[in-house]
N, C-alpha and C positions, 0 to 999 in steps of 0.2 A: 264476353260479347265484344266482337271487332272487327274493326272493317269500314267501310263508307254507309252507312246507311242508305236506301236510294227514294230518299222523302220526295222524288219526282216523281214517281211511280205510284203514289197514296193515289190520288185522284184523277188520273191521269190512263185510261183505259185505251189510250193510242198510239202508245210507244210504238209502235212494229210501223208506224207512218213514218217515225223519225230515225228508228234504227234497223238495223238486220238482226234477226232473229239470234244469232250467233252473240251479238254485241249488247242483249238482253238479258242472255245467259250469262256472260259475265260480268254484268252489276249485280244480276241475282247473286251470283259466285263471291264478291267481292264485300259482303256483309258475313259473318256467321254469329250466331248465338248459341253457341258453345259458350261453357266457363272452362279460362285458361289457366296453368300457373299461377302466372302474376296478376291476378286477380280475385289475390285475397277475399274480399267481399263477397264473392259469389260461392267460396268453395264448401260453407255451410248448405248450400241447395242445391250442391251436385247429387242428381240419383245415381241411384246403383240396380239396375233390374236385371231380375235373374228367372226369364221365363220357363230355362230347364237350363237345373241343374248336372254337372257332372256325374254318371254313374257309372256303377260299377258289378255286373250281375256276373255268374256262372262261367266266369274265366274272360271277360269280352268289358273291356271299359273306353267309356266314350265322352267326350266333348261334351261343356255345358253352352249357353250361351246369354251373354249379360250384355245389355247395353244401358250406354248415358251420354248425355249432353259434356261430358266430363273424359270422354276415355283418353285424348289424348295425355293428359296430366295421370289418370286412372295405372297405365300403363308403366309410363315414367316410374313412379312411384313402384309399381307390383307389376313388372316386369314377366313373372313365370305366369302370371293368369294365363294368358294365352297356350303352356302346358295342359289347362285343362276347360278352357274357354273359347270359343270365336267369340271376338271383340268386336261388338257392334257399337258406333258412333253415329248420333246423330243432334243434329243441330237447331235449334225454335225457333226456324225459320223454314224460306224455302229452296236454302242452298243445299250445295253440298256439306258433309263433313270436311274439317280442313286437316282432321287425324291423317296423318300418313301412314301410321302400322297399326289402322283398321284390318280388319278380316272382311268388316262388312259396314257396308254404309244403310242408313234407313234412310233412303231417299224422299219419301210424300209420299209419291206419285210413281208410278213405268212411262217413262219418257226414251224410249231409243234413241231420236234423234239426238236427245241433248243428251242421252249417255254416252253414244258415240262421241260426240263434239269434244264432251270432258275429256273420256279416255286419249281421244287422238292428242289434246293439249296437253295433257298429263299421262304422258305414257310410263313414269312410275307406279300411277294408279289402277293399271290397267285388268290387273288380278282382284283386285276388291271387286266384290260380290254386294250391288246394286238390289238392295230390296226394298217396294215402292211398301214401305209403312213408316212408321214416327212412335211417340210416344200417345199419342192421341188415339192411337188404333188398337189401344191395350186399355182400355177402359174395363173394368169389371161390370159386365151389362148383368150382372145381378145383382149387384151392390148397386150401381146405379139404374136402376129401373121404373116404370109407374107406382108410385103412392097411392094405396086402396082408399077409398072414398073422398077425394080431392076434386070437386069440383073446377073447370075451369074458367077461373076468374078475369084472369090476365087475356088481353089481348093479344100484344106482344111483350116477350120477354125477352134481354136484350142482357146477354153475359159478358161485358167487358171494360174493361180498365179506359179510364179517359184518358188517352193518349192519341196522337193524331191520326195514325197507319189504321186507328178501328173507325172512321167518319162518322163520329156521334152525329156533328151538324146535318151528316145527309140527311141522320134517321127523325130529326128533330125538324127538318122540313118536309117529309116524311107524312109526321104525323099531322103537322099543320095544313099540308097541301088534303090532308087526306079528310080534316074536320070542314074543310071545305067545301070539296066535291059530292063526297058521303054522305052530309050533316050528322055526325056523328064524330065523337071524339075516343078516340082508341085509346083502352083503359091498358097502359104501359110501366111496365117496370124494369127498370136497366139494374143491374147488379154492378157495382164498378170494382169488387176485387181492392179496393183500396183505404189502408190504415191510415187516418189522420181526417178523413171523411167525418163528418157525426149527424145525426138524424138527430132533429130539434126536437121537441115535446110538441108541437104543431104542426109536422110532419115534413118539416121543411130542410134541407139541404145546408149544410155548412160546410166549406168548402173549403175555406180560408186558410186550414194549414197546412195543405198539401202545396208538389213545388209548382212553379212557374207554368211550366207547361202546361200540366193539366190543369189548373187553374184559367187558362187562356180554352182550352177546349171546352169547358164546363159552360165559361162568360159566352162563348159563342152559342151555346145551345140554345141557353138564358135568354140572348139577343135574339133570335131565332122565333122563340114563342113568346117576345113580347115583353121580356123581361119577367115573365109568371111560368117557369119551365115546371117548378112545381105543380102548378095546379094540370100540369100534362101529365104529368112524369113523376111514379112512387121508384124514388130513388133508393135502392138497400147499398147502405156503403160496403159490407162486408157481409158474406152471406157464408159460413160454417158448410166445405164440401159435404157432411153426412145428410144437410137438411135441402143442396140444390134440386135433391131432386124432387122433391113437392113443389118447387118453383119451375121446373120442364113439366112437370104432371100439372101441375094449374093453368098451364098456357095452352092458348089455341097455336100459337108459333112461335119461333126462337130465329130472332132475326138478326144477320151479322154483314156487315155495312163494309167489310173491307175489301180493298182490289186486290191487298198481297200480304203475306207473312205467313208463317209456317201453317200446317195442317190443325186445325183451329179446334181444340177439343170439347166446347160449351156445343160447336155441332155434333158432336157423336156422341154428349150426355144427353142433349133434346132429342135426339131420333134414337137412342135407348129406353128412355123415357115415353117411346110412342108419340112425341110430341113432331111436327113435319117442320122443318126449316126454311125461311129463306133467305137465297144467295144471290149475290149477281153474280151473271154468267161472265162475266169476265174475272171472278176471283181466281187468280194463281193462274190464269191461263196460259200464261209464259212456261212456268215449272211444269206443269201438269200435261201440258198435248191435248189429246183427246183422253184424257184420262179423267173418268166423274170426279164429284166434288162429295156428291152423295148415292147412294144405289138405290136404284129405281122409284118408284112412285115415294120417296120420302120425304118430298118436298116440291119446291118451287124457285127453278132458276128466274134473276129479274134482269130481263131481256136487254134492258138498257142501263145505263148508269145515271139513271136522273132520279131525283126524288119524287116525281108522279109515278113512273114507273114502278119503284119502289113501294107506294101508296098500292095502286094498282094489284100487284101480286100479292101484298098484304092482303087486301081486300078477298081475294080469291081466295087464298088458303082457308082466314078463318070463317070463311063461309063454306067452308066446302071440305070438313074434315073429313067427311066420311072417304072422301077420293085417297087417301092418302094408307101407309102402312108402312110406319118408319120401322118403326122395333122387328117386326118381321123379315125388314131387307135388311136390320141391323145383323141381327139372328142366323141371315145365310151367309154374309159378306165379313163382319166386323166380329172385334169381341175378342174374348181372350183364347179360344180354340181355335179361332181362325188365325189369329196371330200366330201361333207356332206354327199351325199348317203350313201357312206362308213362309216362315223362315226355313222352317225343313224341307220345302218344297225348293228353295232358291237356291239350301248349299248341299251341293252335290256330296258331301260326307256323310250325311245320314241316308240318304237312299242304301251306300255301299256300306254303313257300318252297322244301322239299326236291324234285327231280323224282326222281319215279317213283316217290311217296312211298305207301306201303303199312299200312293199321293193325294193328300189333301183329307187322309185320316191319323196325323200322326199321333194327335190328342188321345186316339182308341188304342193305340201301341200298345200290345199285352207285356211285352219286353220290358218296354219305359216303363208302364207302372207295374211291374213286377220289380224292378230296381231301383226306383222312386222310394217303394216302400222298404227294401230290404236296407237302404244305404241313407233314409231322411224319416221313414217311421209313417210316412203319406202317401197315397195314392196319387197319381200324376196329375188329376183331376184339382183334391185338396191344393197341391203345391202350386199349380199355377195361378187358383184362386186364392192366393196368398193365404192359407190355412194355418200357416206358421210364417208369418208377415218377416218376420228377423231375418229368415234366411232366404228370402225371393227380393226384396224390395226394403232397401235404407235412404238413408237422405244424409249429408255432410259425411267428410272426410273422416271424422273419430268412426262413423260408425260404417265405413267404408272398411275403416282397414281392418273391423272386430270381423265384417263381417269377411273380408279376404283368409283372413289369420284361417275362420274357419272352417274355409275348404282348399285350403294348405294343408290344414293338419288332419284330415280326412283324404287324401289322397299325396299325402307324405311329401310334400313340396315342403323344403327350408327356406 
Protein backbone atom coordinates (compact mmCIF):
# COMPACT_ATOMS: atom_id res chain seq x y z
CA UNK A 1 0.00 0.00 0.00
CA UNK A 2 1.44 3.52 -1.20
CA UNK A 3 0.85 6.73 -2.01
CA UNK A 4 -0.44 9.90 0.05
CA UNK A 5 -3.41 8.88 1.71
CA UNK A 6 -6.01 11.73 1.13
CA UNK A 7 -7.38 11.80 4.95
CA UNK A 8 -9.05 15.36 3.76
CA UNK A 9 -11.44 13.74 1.91
CA UNK A 10 -12.86 11.26 5.12
CA UNK A 11 -15.33 13.81 6.20
CA UNK A 12 -15.17 16.16 3.82
CA UNK A 13 -18.16 15.78 1.17
CA UNK A 14 -17.06 19.19 -0.65
CA UNK A 15 -14.11 18.93 -2.33
CA UNK A 16 -15.47 19.76 -5.92
CA UNK A 17 -15.94 23.54 -3.97
CA UNK A 18 -12.34 23.45 -3.56
CA UNK A 19 -10.97 21.65 -6.67
CA UNK A 20 -11.79 20.67 -10.32
CA UNK A 21 -12.85 17.47 -10.85
CA UNK A 22 -9.79 16.62 -12.82
CA UNK A 23 -7.46 17.42 -9.54
CA UNK A 24 -9.83 15.00 -7.48
CA UNK A 25 -8.97 12.40 -9.66
CA UNK A 26 -5.56 12.55 -8.99
CA UNK A 27 -5.54 12.36 -5.20
CA UNK A 28 -7.90 9.58 -5.66
CA UNK A 29 -5.03 8.33 -8.33
CA UNK A 30 -2.22 9.07 -5.92
CA UNK A 31 -3.10 6.56 -2.97
CA UNK A 32 -3.00 2.69 -4.04
CA UNK A 33 -3.68 -0.44 -2.01
CA UNK A 34 -2.02 -2.84 -3.89
CA UNK A 35 0.79 -4.98 -2.12
CA UNK A 36 4.12 -4.21 -3.63
CA UNK A 37 7.64 -5.90 -3.77
CA UNK A 38 9.08 -4.34 -1.18
CA UNK A 39 6.55 -4.82 1.09
CA UNK A 40 7.30 -7.89 2.54
CA UNK A 41 4.60 -7.87 5.29
CA UNK A 42 1.85 -7.74 3.04
CA UNK A 43 2.98 -10.56 0.63
CA UNK A 44 1.50 -13.28 2.76
CA UNK A 45 -2.17 -11.81 1.85
CA UNK A 46 -1.61 -11.42 -1.77
CA UNK A 47 -4.75 -13.28 -3.53
CA UNK A 48 -4.66 -15.06 -6.49
CA UNK A 49 -8.12 -15.47 -8.22
CA UNK A 50 -8.88 -17.41 -11.08
CA UNK A 51 -12.49 -16.82 -12.12
CA UNK A 52 -11.68 -18.94 -15.53
CA UNK A 53 -9.31 -20.97 -16.09
CA UNK A 54 -7.07 -21.62 -19.13
CA UNK A 55 -8.71 -24.21 -21.55
CA UNK A 56 -8.22 -26.38 -23.86
CA UNK A 57 -11.02 -28.39 -25.87
CA UNK A 58 -11.24 -29.97 -29.56
CA UNK A 59 -8.19 -28.30 -31.24
CA UNK A 60 -9.14 -24.46 -29.94
CA UNK A 61 -7.26 -23.30 -26.69
CA UNK A 62 -8.04 -20.08 -24.92
CA UNK A 63 -6.89 -17.55 -22.19
CA UNK A 64 -7.82 -17.85 -18.55
CA UNK A 65 -8.14 -14.90 -16.39
CA UNK A 66 -6.75 -14.23 -12.78
CA UNK A 67 -6.78 -11.14 -10.78
CA UNK A 68 -5.07 -9.48 -7.43
CA UNK A 69 -4.27 -6.68 -5.44
CA UNK A 70 -0.66 -8.24 -6.25
CA UNK A 71 -0.15 -8.53 -10.06
CA UNK A 72 2.16 -6.29 -10.46
CA UNK A 73 4.95 -8.22 -8.24
CA UNK A 74 2.48 -11.46 -9.45
CA UNK A 75 3.89 -10.98 -12.94
CA UNK A 76 7.61 -9.97 -12.06
CA UNK A 77 7.97 -13.06 -10.62
CA UNK A 78 5.78 -15.40 -13.35
CA UNK A 79 6.35 -13.52 -16.31
CA UNK A 80 4.69 -16.32 -18.99
CA UNK A 81 1.24 -16.16 -17.04
CA UNK A 82 0.09 -13.83 -19.34
CA UNK A 83 0.96 -16.79 -22.19
CA UNK A 84 -2.13 -18.21 -20.79
CA UNK A 85 -3.79 -15.50 -18.69
CA UNK A 86 -5.28 -11.74 -18.94
CA UNK A 87 -3.82 -10.20 -16.07
CA UNK A 88 -6.22 -8.41 -14.11
CA UNK A 89 -5.05 -5.83 -11.38
CA UNK A 90 -6.84 -4.27 -8.88
CA UNK A 91 -6.30 -2.10 -6.12
CA UNK A 92 -8.61 -1.67 -2.15
CA UNK A 93 -9.24 1.37 -2.84
CA UNK A 94 -10.90 3.61 -5.31
CA UNK A 95 -7.88 4.25 -7.61
CA UNK A 96 -6.57 2.99 -10.38
CA UNK A 97 -4.23 -0.10 -10.66
CA UNK A 98 -0.57 1.42 -10.65
CA UNK A 99 0.36 -2.14 -12.61
CA UNK A 100 1.70 -1.19 -15.90
CA UNK A 101 1.61 -4.72 -17.80
CA UNK A 102 -2.05 -5.21 -16.66
CA UNK A 103 -4.18 -6.63 -19.49
CA UNK A 104 -7.07 -5.22 -17.38
CA UNK A 105 -7.71 -2.99 -14.76
CA UNK A 106 -10.91 -3.73 -12.20
CA UNK A 107 -11.80 -0.25 -11.82
CA UNK A 108 -15.06 0.02 -8.96
CA UNK A 109 -17.05 1.71 -10.93
CA UNK A 110 -17.71 2.82 -15.28
CA UNK A 111 -16.55 6.24 -15.20
CA UNK A 112 -15.86 7.49 -18.86
CA UNK A 113 -15.13 10.74 -18.01
CA UNK A 114 -12.33 9.79 -15.57
CA UNK A 115 -11.30 6.98 -17.86
CA UNK A 116 -10.72 9.38 -20.59
CA UNK A 117 -8.86 11.78 -18.21
CA UNK A 118 -6.54 8.85 -17.01
CA UNK A 119 -5.96 7.46 -20.59
CA UNK A 120 -5.19 10.95 -22.01
CA UNK A 121 -2.55 11.41 -18.81
CA UNK A 122 -1.27 8.09 -19.22
CA UNK A 123 -1.19 7.39 -22.65
CA UNK A 124 1.00 4.19 -22.00
CA UNK A 125 -2.05 3.05 -20.41
CA UNK A 126 -4.26 3.37 -23.02
CA UNK A 127 -4.78 -0.30 -24.32
CA UNK A 128 -5.72 -1.69 -20.74
CA UNK A 129 -9.04 -2.78 -20.65
CA UNK A 130 -11.13 -0.85 -17.93
CA UNK A 131 -13.57 -3.13 -16.13
CA UNK A 132 -16.02 -1.35 -13.47
CA UNK A 133 -15.75 -4.47 -10.92
CA UNK A 134 -13.24 -5.14 -7.64
CA UNK A 135 -12.85 -8.06 -5.63
CA UNK A 136 -16.08 -7.28 -3.69
CA UNK A 137 -18.23 -8.11 -6.75
CA UNK A 138 -17.07 -11.78 -6.69
CA UNK A 139 -18.71 -12.62 -3.48
CA UNK A 140 -20.13 -16.24 -3.46
CA UNK A 141 -23.79 -15.20 -2.93
CA UNK A 142 -24.47 -18.77 -2.09
CA UNK A 143 -21.95 -19.24 0.27
CA UNK A 144 -22.83 -16.11 1.54
CA UNK A 145 -26.50 -15.82 1.66
CA UNK A 146 -29.73 -15.67 4.29
CA UNK A 147 -29.45 -18.02 7.55
CA UNK A 148 -32.76 -20.15 7.82
CA UNK A 149 -34.65 -19.29 10.93
CA UNK A 150 -32.51 -16.11 12.23
CA UNK A 151 -34.65 -13.83 13.63
CA UNK A 152 -33.90 -10.24 13.18
CA UNK A 153 -32.32 -9.05 16.23
CA UNK A 154 -29.95 -6.22 15.41
CA UNK A 155 -31.03 -3.03 14.47
CA UNK A 156 -27.96 -2.03 12.81
CA UNK A 157 -25.16 -3.86 11.91
CA UNK A 158 -22.08 -2.22 11.20
CA UNK A 159 -18.97 -4.22 9.49
CA UNK A 160 -15.85 -2.37 10.08
CA UNK A 161 -12.38 -1.91 11.34
CA UNK A 162 -11.98 1.15 13.68
CA UNK A 163 -9.99 3.20 11.50
CA UNK A 164 -10.72 6.85 10.56
CA UNK A 165 -11.80 6.75 6.59
CA UNK A 166 -15.04 4.27 8.14
CA UNK A 167 -16.57 7.56 10.62
CA UNK A 168 -17.54 5.20 13.48
CA UNK A 169 -18.04 8.76 15.43
CA UNK A 170 -20.74 9.62 12.75
CA UNK A 171 -22.46 6.39 13.37
CA UNK A 172 -22.04 6.71 17.17
CA UNK A 173 -23.94 10.19 16.87
CA UNK A 174 -26.11 8.60 14.91
CA UNK A 175 -27.40 6.39 17.26
CA UNK A 176 -27.46 9.14 20.04
CA UNK A 177 -29.23 11.86 17.93
CA UNK A 178 -31.50 8.97 17.10
CA UNK A 179 -32.51 7.72 20.97
CA UNK A 180 -33.49 11.21 21.08
CA UNK A 181 -35.82 12.13 18.49
CA UNK A 182 -37.29 8.34 18.37
CA UNK A 183 -37.11 7.60 22.13
CA UNK A 184 -35.94 4.60 21.46
CA UNK A 185 -32.50 3.22 21.49
CA UNK A 186 -31.11 1.24 18.32
CA UNK A 187 -30.14 -2.23 19.31
CA UNK A 188 -26.45 -2.11 17.34
CA UNK A 189 -23.71 -4.22 16.79
CA UNK A 190 -20.50 -3.12 14.83
CA UNK A 191 -18.13 -6.03 14.00
CA UNK A 192 -14.50 -4.30 13.95
CA UNK A 193 -12.53 -7.15 12.04
CA UNK A 194 -9.74 -6.50 14.59
CA UNK A 195 -7.03 -8.99 16.59
CA UNK A 196 -6.07 -7.78 19.96
CA UNK A 197 -9.74 -6.43 20.63
CA UNK A 198 -11.14 -8.84 23.63
CA UNK A 199 -14.87 -9.09 24.84
CA UNK A 200 -14.78 -8.95 28.76
CA UNK A 201 -17.13 -11.64 30.51
CA UNK A 202 -19.51 -8.54 31.24
CA UNK A 203 -19.82 -7.82 27.84
CA UNK A 204 -17.73 -4.89 27.68
CA UNK A 205 -15.09 -3.79 25.07
CA UNK A 206 -11.28 -3.92 25.74
CA UNK A 207 -9.59 -2.20 23.67
CA UNK A 208 -6.29 -1.36 25.15
CA UNK A 209 -3.97 -3.38 22.79
CA UNK A 210 -4.61 -2.44 19.69
CA UNK A 211 -2.46 0.60 18.10
CA UNK A 212 -2.87 4.25 18.53
CA UNK A 213 -5.06 5.07 16.06
CA UNK A 214 -7.75 2.96 16.57
CA UNK A 215 -7.46 3.28 19.96
CA UNK A 216 -8.28 7.17 19.39
CA UNK A 217 -11.21 6.22 17.17
CA UNK A 218 -12.80 3.79 19.72
CA UNK A 219 -12.16 6.85 22.74
CA UNK A 220 -14.06 9.17 20.41
CA UNK A 221 -17.14 6.90 20.11
CA UNK A 222 -16.75 6.27 23.94
CA UNK A 223 -16.97 10.07 24.26
CA UNK A 224 -19.71 10.49 21.97
CA UNK A 225 -22.21 8.26 24.04
CA UNK A 226 -21.25 9.53 27.21
CA UNK A 227 -18.42 7.49 28.03
CA UNK A 228 -21.03 4.14 28.30
CA UNK A 229 -20.52 3.20 24.29
CA UNK A 230 -21.13 -0.26 25.55
CA UNK A 231 -24.33 -0.08 26.99
CA UNK A 232 -25.09 1.37 22.95
CA UNK A 233 -23.06 -0.80 21.17
CA UNK A 234 -22.52 -5.16 21.26
CA UNK A 235 -19.27 -4.75 20.00
CA UNK A 236 -17.90 -8.42 18.24
CA UNK A 237 -14.04 -7.78 18.00
CA UNK A 238 -13.61 -10.66 15.54
CA UNK A 239 -16.36 -12.28 13.83
CA UNK A 240 -15.26 -15.91 11.65
CA UNK A 241 -16.35 -15.03 7.67
CA UNK A 242 -18.37 -18.62 7.58
CA UNK A 243 -20.62 -17.27 10.54
CA UNK A 244 -21.03 -13.23 9.15
CA UNK A 245 -23.57 -14.13 7.60
CA UNK A 246 -26.20 -14.78 10.44
CA UNK A 247 -25.03 -11.39 11.39
CA UNK A 248 -26.48 -9.71 7.85
CA UNK A 249 -29.42 -12.26 8.31
CA UNK A 250 -30.23 -11.04 11.96
CA UNK A 251 -30.14 -7.38 10.97
CA UNK A 252 -32.90 -5.05 9.89
CA UNK A 253 -29.74 -2.92 7.96
CA UNK A 254 -25.99 -2.86 7.39
CA UNK A 255 -24.92 0.48 7.75
CA UNK A 256 -21.55 2.01 6.34
CA UNK A 257 -20.48 5.54 7.42
CA UNK A 258 -17.75 6.33 4.82
CA UNK A 259 -17.29 9.09 2.15
CA UNK A 260 -14.44 7.16 0.28
CA UNK A 261 -12.19 3.83 -0.13
CA UNK A 262 -12.51 1.09 -2.30
CA UNK A 263 -15.77 -0.86 -3.31
CA UNK A 264 -16.85 -1.80 0.29
CA UNK A 265 -17.66 -5.59 0.50
CA UNK A 266 -19.55 -6.05 4.13
CA UNK A 267 -22.18 -4.10 1.29
CA UNK A 268 -22.50 -6.86 -1.05
CA UNK A 269 -22.47 -9.53 1.92
CA UNK A 270 -25.80 -7.56 3.54
CA UNK A 271 -27.67 -7.17 0.25
CA UNK A 272 -26.67 -11.13 -0.41
CA UNK A 273 -27.93 -11.72 2.70
CA UNK A 274 -31.37 -9.96 1.64
CA UNK A 275 -30.38 -7.75 4.37
CA UNK A 276 -30.98 -3.43 2.64
CA UNK A 277 -28.11 -1.21 3.30
CA UNK A 278 -27.32 2.16 4.10
CA UNK A 279 -25.15 4.65 2.41
CA UNK A 280 -24.54 8.18 2.06
CA UNK A 281 -25.04 9.49 -1.30
CA UNK A 282 -21.97 10.93 -1.49
CA UNK A 283 -19.85 7.66 -1.00
CA UNK A 284 -17.10 7.36 -3.85
CA UNK A 285 -18.82 9.89 -5.68
CA UNK A 286 -15.69 11.24 -7.24
CA UNK A 287 -14.72 7.63 -8.50
CA UNK A 288 -17.99 6.41 -9.48
CA UNK A 289 -20.01 9.39 -11.67
CA UNK A 290 -23.20 8.38 -11.93
CA UNK A 291 -22.55 4.98 -11.46
CA UNK A 292 -24.83 3.12 -8.29
CA UNK A 293 -23.35 2.29 -5.13
CA UNK A 294 -26.09 -0.48 -4.83
CA UNK A 295 -28.79 -1.71 -7.56
CA UNK A 296 -32.20 -0.81 -7.24
CA UNK A 297 -34.45 -0.86 -4.27
CA UNK A 298 -31.55 -2.54 -2.09
CA UNK A 299 -31.34 0.13 0.18
CA UNK A 300 -31.24 3.61 1.12
CA UNK A 301 -28.83 6.40 0.05
CA UNK A 302 -28.44 9.26 3.09
CA UNK A 303 -29.27 12.36 1.38
CA UNK A 304 -26.90 14.41 3.49
CA UNK A 305 -23.71 13.88 5.35
CA UNK A 306 -24.91 14.66 8.90
CA UNK A 307 -25.58 12.32 11.64
CA UNK A 308 -29.56 13.15 11.96
CA UNK A 309 -29.71 12.40 8.47
CA UNK A 310 -28.01 9.40 8.97
CA UNK A 311 -30.60 8.75 12.06
CA UNK A 312 -33.15 9.58 9.81
CA UNK A 313 -32.63 6.86 6.89
CA UNK A 314 -31.98 4.38 9.63
CA UNK A 315 -35.22 5.08 10.95
CA UNK A 316 -36.81 4.46 7.42
CA UNK A 317 -35.25 1.25 6.45
CA UNK A 318 -35.74 -0.68 9.58
CA UNK A 319 -39.32 0.28 9.57
CA UNK A 320 -40.06 -0.40 6.23
CA UNK A 321 -38.29 -3.72 5.26
CA UNK A 322 -40.81 -4.87 3.25
CA UNK A 323 -39.89 -1.76 0.56
CA UNK A 324 -36.75 -3.31 0.02
CA UNK A 325 -35.12 -6.59 -2.11
CA UNK A 326 -31.48 -6.70 -1.82
CA UNK A 327 -30.74 -10.40 -2.71
CA UNK A 328 -32.83 -10.32 -5.78
CA UNK A 329 -31.16 -7.06 -7.28
CA UNK A 330 -28.06 -8.98 -5.84
CA UNK A 331 -29.11 -11.95 -8.15
CA UNK A 332 -29.65 -9.96 -11.41
CA UNK A 333 -26.62 -7.49 -11.13
CA UNK A 334 -23.82 -9.07 -8.61
CA UNK A 335 -22.31 -12.41 -7.78
CA UNK A 336 -20.18 -14.78 -9.25
CA UNK A 337 -22.03 -15.29 -12.81
CA UNK A 338 -22.23 -12.05 -13.29
CA UNK A 339 -18.65 -11.45 -12.68
CA UNK A 340 -17.49 -13.38 -15.60
CA UNK A 341 -20.30 -12.05 -17.62
CA UNK A 342 -18.83 -8.93 -17.13
CA UNK A 343 -15.29 -9.60 -17.74
CA UNK A 344 -16.10 -11.53 -21.13
CA UNK A 345 -18.38 -8.96 -22.03
CA UNK A 346 -15.32 -6.12 -21.53
CA UNK A 347 -12.46 -8.25 -23.46
CA UNK A 348 -13.04 -8.36 -26.90
CA UNK A 349 -11.13 -11.90 -27.05
CA UNK A 350 -13.76 -13.97 -25.98
CA UNK A 351 -16.43 -12.81 -28.06
CA UNK A 352 -13.85 -13.74 -31.18
CA UNK A 353 -12.42 -16.90 -29.58
CA UNK A 354 -15.14 -18.50 -27.42
CA UNK A 355 -17.87 -20.55 -29.96
CA UNK A 356 -21.21 -20.01 -29.51
CA UNK A 357 -20.16 -17.17 -27.42
CA UNK A 358 -23.23 -15.12 -26.09
CA UNK A 359 -23.20 -11.52 -24.28
CA UNK A 360 -23.84 -11.50 -20.78
CA UNK A 361 -24.33 -15.56 -20.86
CA UNK A 362 -20.96 -16.53 -20.88
CA UNK A 363 -21.43 -18.52 -17.36
CA UNK A 364 -24.02 -20.89 -19.90
CA UNK A 365 -21.04 -21.46 -22.48
CA UNK A 366 -21.61 -25.19 -23.41
CA UNK A 367 -17.75 -24.86 -24.80
CA UNK A 368 -16.36 -23.60 -21.49
CA UNK A 369 -17.99 -26.24 -19.51
CA UNK A 370 -17.46 -28.77 -21.92
CA UNK A 371 -13.39 -27.92 -21.41
CA UNK A 372 -13.75 -26.95 -17.86
CA UNK A 373 -14.54 -30.37 -17.46
CA UNK A 374 -12.37 -32.24 -19.99
CA UNK A 375 -8.95 -30.23 -18.77
CA UNK A 376 -9.98 -29.57 -14.56
CA UNK A 377 -12.47 -32.75 -14.01
CA UNK A 378 -15.54 -29.61 -13.11
CA UNK A 379 -18.16 -28.18 -14.64
CA UNK A 380 -17.74 -24.32 -15.26
CA UNK A 381 -20.40 -23.75 -12.78
CA UNK A 382 -18.32 -25.93 -9.88
CA UNK A 383 -15.13 -24.13 -10.81
CA UNK A 384 -16.07 -20.71 -10.50
CA UNK A 385 -17.86 -21.66 -7.28
CA UNK A 386 -14.55 -22.55 -6.08
CA UNK A 387 -15.58 -26.46 -6.04
CA UNK A 388 -11.95 -27.22 -6.00
CA UNK A 389 -10.83 -23.91 -3.88
CA UNK A 390 -6.84 -24.81 -4.78
CA UNK A 391 -7.10 -24.21 -8.13
CA UNK A 392 -9.53 -20.91 -8.57
CA UNK A 393 -8.54 -18.96 -5.33
CA UNK A 394 -4.98 -18.90 -2.96
CA UNK A 395 -3.73 -16.51 -0.63
CA UNK A 396 0.39 -15.68 -0.02
CA UNK A 397 3.17 -16.07 -2.39
CA UNK A 398 4.20 -20.02 -1.44
CA UNK A 399 0.95 -20.75 -2.52
CA UNK A 400 0.89 -18.42 -5.39
CA UNK A 401 3.63 -20.03 -7.05
CA UNK A 402 2.17 -24.15 -6.26
CA UNK A 403 -0.51 -22.77 -7.75
CA UNK A 404 1.33 -20.91 -11.09
CA UNK A 405 3.61 -24.15 -11.28
CA UNK A 406 0.21 -25.88 -11.90
CA UNK A 407 -1.03 -24.45 -14.77
CA UNK A 408 2.42 -24.24 -16.29
CA UNK A 409 2.62 -27.69 -16.43
CA UNK A 410 -0.85 -28.25 -17.74
CA UNK A 411 -0.34 -26.19 -20.66
CA UNK A 412 3.60 -26.81 -21.02
CA UNK A 413 4.94 -23.52 -20.06
CA UNK A 414 8.72 -23.84 -18.49
Amino acid sequence: MKGKYPVNYFKNPYMDKEKSIEQIWDDIEAYSGEFFEDEPNYHAKIDFFVPLPPLCYKGKATKGIFFSQGTEYILKLYPQLQEIFFACAYTMWSSYSWCDKADCYLTCYENKPREAYYKRKYPNKKDIIFIPLQDADFCNEYYVAPTPNTPKTIDVLVVSTPIQVKNLPMIAEAIKLYEKKYNYRLKTTIALGTNGCEKREDGTLDYSSIDKKRIEVLDEVNSILYGKMNEYINFEPYIKHNELSKYYTGAKCTVLASLIEGKNRGIFESISCDTPVVVFRDHNKWARGNYPIFWGNSGEYVPEFTAESLADTIHKVINNGYLYEPRKNHLMHSGRKNFIDICADYIPYYRDSIPGYEEGRFHENLWVDLACQRNYQLSYIDFLYGRNAGISHVRGLENIEKLVKFYYSRFNIN
